[in-house]
TITIDREN-40238 format. One line per field, with one value per residue (C-alpha): chain; x, y, z. Coordinates in nm, 3 decimals. Each point is the difference from the previous one (the first is absolute). Example, Ala and Ser with C-alpha at 12.3 -4.5 7.8 and 13.67 -1.06 7.14 Angstrom:
! residues 2
kette <- c(A A)
X <- c(1.230 0.137)
Y <- c(-0.450 0.344)
Z <- c(0.780 -0.066)
! end
This chain:
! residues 332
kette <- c(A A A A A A A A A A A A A A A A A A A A A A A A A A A A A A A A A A A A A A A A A A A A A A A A A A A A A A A A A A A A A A A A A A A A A A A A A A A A A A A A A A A A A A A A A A A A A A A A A A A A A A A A A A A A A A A A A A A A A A A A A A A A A A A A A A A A A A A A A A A A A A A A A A A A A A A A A A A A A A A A A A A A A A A A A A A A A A A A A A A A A A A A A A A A A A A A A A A A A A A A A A A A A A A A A A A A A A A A A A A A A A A A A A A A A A A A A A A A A A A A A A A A A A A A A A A A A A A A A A A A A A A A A A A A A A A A A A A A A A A A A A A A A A A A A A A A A A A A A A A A A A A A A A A A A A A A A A A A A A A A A A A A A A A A A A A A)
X <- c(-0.977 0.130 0.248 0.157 0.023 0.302 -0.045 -0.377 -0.147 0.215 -0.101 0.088 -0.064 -0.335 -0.098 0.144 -0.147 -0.381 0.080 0.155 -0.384 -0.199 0.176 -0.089 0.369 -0.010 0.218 0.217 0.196 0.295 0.095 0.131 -0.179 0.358 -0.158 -0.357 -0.287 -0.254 -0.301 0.146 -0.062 -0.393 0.011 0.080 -0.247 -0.308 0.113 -0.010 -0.266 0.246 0.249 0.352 0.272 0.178 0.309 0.180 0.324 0.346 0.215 0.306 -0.123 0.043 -0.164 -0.287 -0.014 0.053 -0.332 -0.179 0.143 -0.086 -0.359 -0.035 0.080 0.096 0.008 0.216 0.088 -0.014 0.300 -0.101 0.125 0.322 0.083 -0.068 0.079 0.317 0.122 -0.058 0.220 0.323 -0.058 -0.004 0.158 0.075 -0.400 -0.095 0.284 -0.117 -0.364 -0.036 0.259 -0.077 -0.413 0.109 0.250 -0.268 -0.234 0.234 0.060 -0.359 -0.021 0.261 -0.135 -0.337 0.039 -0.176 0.158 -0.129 0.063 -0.143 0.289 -0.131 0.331 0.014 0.190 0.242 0.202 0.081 0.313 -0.062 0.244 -0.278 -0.162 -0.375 -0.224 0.142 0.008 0.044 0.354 0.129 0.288 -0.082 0.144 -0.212 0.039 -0.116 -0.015 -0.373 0.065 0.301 -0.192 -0.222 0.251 0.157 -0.310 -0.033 0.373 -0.093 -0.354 0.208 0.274 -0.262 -0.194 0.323 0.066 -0.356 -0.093 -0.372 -0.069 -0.105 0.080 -0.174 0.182 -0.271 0.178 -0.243 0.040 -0.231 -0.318 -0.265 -0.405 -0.232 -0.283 -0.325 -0.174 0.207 0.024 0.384 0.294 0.323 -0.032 0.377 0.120 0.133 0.107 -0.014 0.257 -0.188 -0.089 -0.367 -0.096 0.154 -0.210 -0.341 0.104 0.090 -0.350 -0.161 0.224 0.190 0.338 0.037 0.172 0.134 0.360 0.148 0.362 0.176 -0.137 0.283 0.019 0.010 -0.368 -0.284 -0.126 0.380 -0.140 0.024 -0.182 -0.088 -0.184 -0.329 -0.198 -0.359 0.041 -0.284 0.204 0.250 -0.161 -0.172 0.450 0.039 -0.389 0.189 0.302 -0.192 -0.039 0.335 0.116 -0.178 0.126 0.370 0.293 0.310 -0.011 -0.179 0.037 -0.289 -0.020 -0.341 -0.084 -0.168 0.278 -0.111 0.093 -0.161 0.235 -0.088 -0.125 -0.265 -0.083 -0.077 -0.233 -0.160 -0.107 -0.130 -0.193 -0.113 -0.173 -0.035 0.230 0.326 0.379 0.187 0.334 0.385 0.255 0.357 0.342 0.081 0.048 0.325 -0.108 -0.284 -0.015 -0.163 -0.206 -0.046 -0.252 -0.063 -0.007 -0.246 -0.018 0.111 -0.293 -0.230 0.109 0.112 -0.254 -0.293 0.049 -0.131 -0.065 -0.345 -0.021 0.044 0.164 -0.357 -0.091 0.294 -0.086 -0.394 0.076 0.255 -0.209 -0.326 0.239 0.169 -0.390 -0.090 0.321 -0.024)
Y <- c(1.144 -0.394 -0.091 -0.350 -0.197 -0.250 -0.256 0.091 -0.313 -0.005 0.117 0.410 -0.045 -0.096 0.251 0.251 -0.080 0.050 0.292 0.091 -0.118 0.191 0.305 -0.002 -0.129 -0.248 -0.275 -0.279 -0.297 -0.198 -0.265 -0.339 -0.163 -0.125 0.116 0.107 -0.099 0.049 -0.017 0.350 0.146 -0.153 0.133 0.343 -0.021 -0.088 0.269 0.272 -0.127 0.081 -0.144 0.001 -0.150 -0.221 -0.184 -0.349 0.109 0.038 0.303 -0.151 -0.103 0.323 -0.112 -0.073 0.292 0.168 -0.112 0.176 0.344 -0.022 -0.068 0.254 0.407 -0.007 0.329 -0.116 -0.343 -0.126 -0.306 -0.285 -0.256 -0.184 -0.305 0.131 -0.301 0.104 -0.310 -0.173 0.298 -0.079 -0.321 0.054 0.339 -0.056 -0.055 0.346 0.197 -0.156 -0.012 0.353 0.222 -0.181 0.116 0.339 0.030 -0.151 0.272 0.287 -0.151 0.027 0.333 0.153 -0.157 0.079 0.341 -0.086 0.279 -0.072 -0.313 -0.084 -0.262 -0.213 -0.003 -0.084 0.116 -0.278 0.229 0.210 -0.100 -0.144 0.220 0.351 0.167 -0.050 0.081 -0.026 0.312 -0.027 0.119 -0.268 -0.196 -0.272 -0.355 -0.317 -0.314 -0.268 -0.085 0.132 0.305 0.056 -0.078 0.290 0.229 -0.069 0.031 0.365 0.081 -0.090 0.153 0.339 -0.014 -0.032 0.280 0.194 -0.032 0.009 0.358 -0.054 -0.298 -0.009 -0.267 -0.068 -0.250 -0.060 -0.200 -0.196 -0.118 -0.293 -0.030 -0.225 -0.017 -0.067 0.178 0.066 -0.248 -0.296 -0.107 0.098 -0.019 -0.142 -0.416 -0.067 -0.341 -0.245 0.135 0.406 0.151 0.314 0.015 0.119 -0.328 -0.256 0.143 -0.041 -0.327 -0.123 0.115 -0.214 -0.287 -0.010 0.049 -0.139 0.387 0.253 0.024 0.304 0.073 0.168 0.167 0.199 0.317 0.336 0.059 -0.004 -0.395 -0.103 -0.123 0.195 0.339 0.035 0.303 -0.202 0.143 -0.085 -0.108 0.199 0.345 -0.154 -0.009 0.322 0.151 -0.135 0.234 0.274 -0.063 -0.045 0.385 0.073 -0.124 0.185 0.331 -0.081 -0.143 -0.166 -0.276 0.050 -0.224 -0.049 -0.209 -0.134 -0.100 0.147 0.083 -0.207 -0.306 -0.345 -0.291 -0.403 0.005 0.258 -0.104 -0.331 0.107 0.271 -0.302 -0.222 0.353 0.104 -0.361 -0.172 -0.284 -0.134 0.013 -0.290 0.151 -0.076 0.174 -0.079 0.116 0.323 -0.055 0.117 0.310 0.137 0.316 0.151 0.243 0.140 0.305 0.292 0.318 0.070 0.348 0.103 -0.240 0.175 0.380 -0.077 -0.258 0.069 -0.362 -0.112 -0.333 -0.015 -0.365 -0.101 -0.328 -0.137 0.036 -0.173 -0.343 0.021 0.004 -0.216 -0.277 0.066 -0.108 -0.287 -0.137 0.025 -0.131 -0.374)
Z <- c(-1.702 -0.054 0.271 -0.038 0.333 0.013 0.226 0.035 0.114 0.326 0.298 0.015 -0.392 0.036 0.189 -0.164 -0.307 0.224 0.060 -0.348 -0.160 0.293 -0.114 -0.356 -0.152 -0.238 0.132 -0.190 0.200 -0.061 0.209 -0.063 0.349 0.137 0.347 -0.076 -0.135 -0.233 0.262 0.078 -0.326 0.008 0.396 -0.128 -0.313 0.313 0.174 -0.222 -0.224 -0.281 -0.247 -0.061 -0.269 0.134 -0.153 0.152 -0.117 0.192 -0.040 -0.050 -0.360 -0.149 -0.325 0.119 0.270 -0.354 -0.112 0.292 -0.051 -0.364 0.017 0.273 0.076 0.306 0.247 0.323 0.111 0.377 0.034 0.273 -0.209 0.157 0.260 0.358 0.249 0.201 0.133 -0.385 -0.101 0.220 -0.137 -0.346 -0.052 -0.375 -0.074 0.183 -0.188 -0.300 0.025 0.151 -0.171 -0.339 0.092 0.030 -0.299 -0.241 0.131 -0.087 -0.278 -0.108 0.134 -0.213 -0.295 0.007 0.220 0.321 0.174 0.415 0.192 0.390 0.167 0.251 0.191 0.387 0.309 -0.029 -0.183 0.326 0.214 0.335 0.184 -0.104 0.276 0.043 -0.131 -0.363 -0.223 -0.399 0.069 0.274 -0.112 -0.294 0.022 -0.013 0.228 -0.226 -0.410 0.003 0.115 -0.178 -0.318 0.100 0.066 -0.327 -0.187 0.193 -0.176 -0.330 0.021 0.147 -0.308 -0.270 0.135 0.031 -0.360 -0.154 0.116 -0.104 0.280 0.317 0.193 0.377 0.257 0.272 0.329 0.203 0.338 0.080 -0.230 0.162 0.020 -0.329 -0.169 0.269 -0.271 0.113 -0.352 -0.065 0.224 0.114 -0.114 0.014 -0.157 0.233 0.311 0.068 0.075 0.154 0.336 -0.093 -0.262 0.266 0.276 -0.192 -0.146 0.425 0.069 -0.275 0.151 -0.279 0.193 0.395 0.082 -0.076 0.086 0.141 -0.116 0.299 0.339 0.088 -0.222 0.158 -0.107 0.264 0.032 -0.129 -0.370 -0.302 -0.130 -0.371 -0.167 -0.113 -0.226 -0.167 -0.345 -0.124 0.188 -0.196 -0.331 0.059 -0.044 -0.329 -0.156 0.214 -0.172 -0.344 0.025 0.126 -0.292 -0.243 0.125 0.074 -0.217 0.149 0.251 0.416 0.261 0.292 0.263 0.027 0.391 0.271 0.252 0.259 0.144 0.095 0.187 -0.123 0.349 -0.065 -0.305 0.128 0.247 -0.206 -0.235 0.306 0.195 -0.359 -0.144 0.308 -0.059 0.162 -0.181 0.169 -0.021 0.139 0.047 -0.181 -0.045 -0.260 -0.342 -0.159 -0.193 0.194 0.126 0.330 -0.143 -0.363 -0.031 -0.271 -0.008 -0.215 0.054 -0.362 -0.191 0.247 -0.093 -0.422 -0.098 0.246 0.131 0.341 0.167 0.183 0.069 0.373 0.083 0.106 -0.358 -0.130 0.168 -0.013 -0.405 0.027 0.222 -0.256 -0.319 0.167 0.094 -0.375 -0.128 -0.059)
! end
């Protein structure tokens, strides 16, 4: 099978397309390296000892995203591509809209044309209101907070409409909580531009020094310590959804929704000191008011990827930051 990787020089794209090559697919990536780069794409060649096509192109240019489909039969396609920074997305609402709606459109586009019938969205839990119940099931109440995730949640909509009316796709919308970690190699993972935005990257970078703290956004949530609790989940758990989902795919038509997580919870507190215990450094942190926006606690259910797909998370929380810490020591 070919699979075509948007977006797969980022960081879940990446290692998706490791696993992809250590499975036997044949794997060909588009990305235009807005917010990657192409040290990921050599990273996952070193890894695997294999090679992949890989095109610099943007989606939004459907003439040239034309180009791709027509020098290639492709079997399913797995959609990273799209602008991910939440607080750049309040900001400039217009470019998200634009940027990841137009991604998708293009990609449907192609599909139709050239009769790629099974697409893999790399959609997020940002599309669940904050007023659900935890832990989050597929069917809690959808309604975004922010342009990011309302970009994903539109993308979802179009995604479920065009499977609605082409009976012969099958579409697969795969939520994730909180990737983190990297690959056990250290030679791919999470090298955000500028300042991350994720708790995980900003703790690695304070322990190189790179950052005086880490600053703790509110103390007094009804959790345990008072800080936050996010479902965090090892990227390579992560990546291991999308094969599962691969096969899913190729057996059902229409359009299924999974959560990918692992149902439990971690607070910034813990996750701090789970880095220090785990690599035997020290997180200056401090604590600060809430932001608008955040919630207590967001966790999955992912009871339903377990039982449908065969999906499980088996990565502890110690494993998260021991890869994390050995990528951020190679990273330059």
């Amino acid at each position: 099978m070919t699979i075509l990787v948007t977006g797969g020089a980022g960081y879940i794209g990446s290692h998706t397309c490791v696993e992809l090559l250590e499975k036997g697919y044949s794997v060909v990536v588009v990305d235009n390296l807005a917010n990657s780069s192409i040290n990921a794409i050599e990273g996952i060649k070193k890894i695997t000892q294999k090679d992949l096509t890989f095109y610099k192109t943007d989606l939004c240019d459907k003439a040239e995203l034309d180009k791709v489909f027509a020098e290639h039969e492709f079997d399913c396609i797995i959609h990273f591509a799209g602008l991910k920074a939440v607080p750049e997305s309040v900001a400039m609402p217009i470019k998200y809209y634009q940027n990841n709606l137009t991604g998708t459109l293009n990609l449907c586009s192609m599909m139709k044309k050239y009769d790629v019938r099974q697409i893999i969205f790399s959609s997020s839990a940002t599309v669940y209101r904050s007023d659900n119940t935890m832990p989050l099931t597929e069917d809690a109440h959808l309604g975004a907070t922010n342009p990011y995730g309302w970009s994903k949640f539109m993308c979802e909509q179009i995604l479920r409409d065009a499977a609605a009316a082409a009976k012969n796709w099958a579409v697969v919308l795969l939520r994730y909580f909180n990737p983190v970690g990297a690959h056990s190699s250290g030679i791919i993972g999470e090298n955000p531009s500028g300042i991350p935005n994720n708790l995980m990257p900003f703790i690695a970078q304070t322990a190189r020094g790179i950052h005086k703290e880490v600053r703790v956004f509110g103390n007094d949530y009804d959790t345990p310590d008072g800080t936050g609790v996010r479902d965090y989940i090892h990227v390579t758990d992560l990546v291991h959804g999308h094969v599962c989902a691969i096969d899913y795919a190729q057996e059902h038509r229409g359009c299924g929704v999974f959560n990918l997580g692992t149902g439990k919870g971690a607070s910034v507190l813990e996750v701090i000191h789970a880095f220090e215990k785990t690599n035997g450094v020290e997180i200056p942190h401090s604590i600060f008011g809430r932001r608008p926006g955040d919630n207590a606690i967001a966790l999955a259910d992912p009871t339903k990827a377990m039982q449908v797909l065969g999906f499980k998370a088996e990565k502890t929380l110690e494993d998260m930051c021991k890869d994390t810490w050995r990528f951020q020591k190679r990273t330059p």
